[in-house]
C-alpha positions as CSV (number, residue, x, y, z in Angstrom):
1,X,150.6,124.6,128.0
2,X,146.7,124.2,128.7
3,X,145.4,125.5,131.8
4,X,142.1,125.0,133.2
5,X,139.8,126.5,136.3
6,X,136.9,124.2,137.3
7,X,133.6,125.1,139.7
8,X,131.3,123.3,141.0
9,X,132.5,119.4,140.0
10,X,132.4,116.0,141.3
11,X,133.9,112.8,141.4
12,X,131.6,110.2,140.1
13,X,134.5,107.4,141.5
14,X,134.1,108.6,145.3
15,X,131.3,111.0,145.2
16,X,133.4,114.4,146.6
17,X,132.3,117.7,145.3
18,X,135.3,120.0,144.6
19,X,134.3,123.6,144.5
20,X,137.1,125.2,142.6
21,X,139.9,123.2,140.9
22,X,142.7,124.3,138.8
23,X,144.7,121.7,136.6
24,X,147.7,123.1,134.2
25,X,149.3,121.0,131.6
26,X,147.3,117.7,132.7
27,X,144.0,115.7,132.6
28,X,142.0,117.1,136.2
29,X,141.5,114.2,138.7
30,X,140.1,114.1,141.6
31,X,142.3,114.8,144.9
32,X,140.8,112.6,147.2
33,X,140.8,109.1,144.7
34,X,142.5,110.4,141.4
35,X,139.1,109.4,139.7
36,X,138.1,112.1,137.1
37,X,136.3,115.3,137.6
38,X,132.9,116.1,135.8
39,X,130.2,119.1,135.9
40,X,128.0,118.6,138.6
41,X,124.1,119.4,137.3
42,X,121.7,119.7,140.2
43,X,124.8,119.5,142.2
44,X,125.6,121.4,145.5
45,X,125.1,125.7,144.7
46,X,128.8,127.0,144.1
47,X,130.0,130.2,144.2
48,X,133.6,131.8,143.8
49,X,133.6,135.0,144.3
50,X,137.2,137.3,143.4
51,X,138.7,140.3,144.9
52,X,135.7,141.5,147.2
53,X,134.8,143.7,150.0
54,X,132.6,143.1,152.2
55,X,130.0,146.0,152.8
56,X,129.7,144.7,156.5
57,X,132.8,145.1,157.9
58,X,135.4,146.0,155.5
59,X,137.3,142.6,155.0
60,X,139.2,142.0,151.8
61,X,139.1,138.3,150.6
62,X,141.0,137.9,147.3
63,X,139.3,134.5,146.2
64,X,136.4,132.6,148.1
65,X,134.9,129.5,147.5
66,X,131.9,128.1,149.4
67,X,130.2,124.8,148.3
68,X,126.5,124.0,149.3
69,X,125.6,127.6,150.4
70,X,126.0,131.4,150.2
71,X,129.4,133.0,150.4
72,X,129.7,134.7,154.1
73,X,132.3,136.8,155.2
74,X,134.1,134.6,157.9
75,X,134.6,138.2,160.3
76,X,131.0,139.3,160.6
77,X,128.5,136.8,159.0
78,X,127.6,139.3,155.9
79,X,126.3,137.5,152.5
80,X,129.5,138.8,150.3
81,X,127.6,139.4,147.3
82,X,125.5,141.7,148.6
């Protein structure tokens, strides 16, 4: 069965940016309008960061995903990939 992750795309149909996506066995759509999903260039900075530690204050975060910005730990305000 196909699997596929995507980062960073968009739905030309009602203009929502999805930051990470994952579709298994099926065409990726959209969650909001079902419309399809493409790459995004020039689109919002993405960044999914897995398994880290934050050097600030310890906090373990198995997956994060921020769209339009850096990825902060939500405890103390540190940049994560730092």
């Amino acid at each position: 069965m196909e699997s596929n992750v995507f980062i960073g795309h968009h739905c030309p149909r009602c203009n929502t940016t999805v930051g990470t996506y994952a579709s298994v066995g099926s065409v990726p759509t959209c969650p909001g309008c079902g419309g399809p999903l493409q790459a995004a260039p020039g689109g919002p900075q993405t960044q999914v960061l897995v398994n880290v530690v934050c050097g600030g204050c310890g906090s373990r975060f198995g997956m994060v995903s921020v769209v339009g910005g850096e990825a902060k730990c939500p405890s103390c305000g540190k940049n994560l990939k730092e």
